[in-house]
N, C-alpha and C positions, 0 to 999 in steps of 0.2 A: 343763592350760591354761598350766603358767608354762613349759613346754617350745614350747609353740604360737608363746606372744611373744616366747621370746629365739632360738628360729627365724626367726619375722617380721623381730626387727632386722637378724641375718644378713641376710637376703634384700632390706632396705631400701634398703642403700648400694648396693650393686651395679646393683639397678634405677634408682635417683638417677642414678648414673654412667654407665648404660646410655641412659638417656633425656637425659641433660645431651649425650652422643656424638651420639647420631640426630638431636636438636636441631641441634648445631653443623654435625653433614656434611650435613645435609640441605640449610642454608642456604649450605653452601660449593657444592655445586652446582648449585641452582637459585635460591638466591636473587635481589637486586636485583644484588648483586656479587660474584656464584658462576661457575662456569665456564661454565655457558651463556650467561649475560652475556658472559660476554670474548669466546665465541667468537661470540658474535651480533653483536658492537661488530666485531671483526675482518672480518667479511663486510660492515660499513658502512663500513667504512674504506676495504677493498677497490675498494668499488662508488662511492662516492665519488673514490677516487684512479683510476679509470676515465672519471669525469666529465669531472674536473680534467684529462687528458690528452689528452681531445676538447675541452675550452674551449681548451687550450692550442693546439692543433693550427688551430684556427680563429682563434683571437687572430695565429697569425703568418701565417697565407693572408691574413688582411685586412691588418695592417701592413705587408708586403709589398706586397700592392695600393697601400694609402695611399702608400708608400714614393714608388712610380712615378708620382703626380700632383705628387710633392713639386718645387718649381722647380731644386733641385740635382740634380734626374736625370731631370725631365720627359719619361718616356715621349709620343710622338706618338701611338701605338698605343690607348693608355690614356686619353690626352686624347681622342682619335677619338671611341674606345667611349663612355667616360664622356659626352660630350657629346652624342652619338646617342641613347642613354640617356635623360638627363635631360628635355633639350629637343623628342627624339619626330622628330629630323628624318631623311631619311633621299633619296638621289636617287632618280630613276623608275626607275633600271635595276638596283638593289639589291633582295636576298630578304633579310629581317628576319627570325630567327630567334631569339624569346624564351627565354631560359634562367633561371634560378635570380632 
């Protein structure tokens, strides 16, 4: 029996240190802020800076537009459009073709 226990203690720390290891790596990669985390944050980041590249893209086609009604480069073109647009008028000998 007293061979049994001081066996056991042998065997105690190891499995403490064994299971204190499994604990730690386990939460290093699945944890809240483990490696699956990062690489899952990574792919938001991604798909977000994807976003952010089509807002961008669209932010400068419209200020550009804007640009062209502005009175220091009054496009006529643009004035035309815009104003056919707005107020729906158009001559009898024109085809109106609605877009975007």
């Amino acid at each position: 029996m007293h061979q049994i226990r001081r066996r056991a203690c042998y065997a105690v720390v190891p499995l403490i240190c064994t299971s204190v290891l499994g604990y730690f790596g386990y939460h290093a990669v699945q944890g809240d802020r483990g490696m699956s985390a990062w690489v899952n944050l990574g792919q938001q980041i991604k798909g977000v800076e994807a976003r952010i590249a089509v807002n961008k893209s669209e932010l400068d086609r419209l200020e550009h537009r804007v640009s062209l009604l502005r009175n220091s480069g009054l496009s006529r073109d643009m004035l035309d459009e815009r104003s056919r647009e707005v107020l729906g008028l158009a001559h009898a000998d024109e085809l109106i073709i609605l877009g975007k």
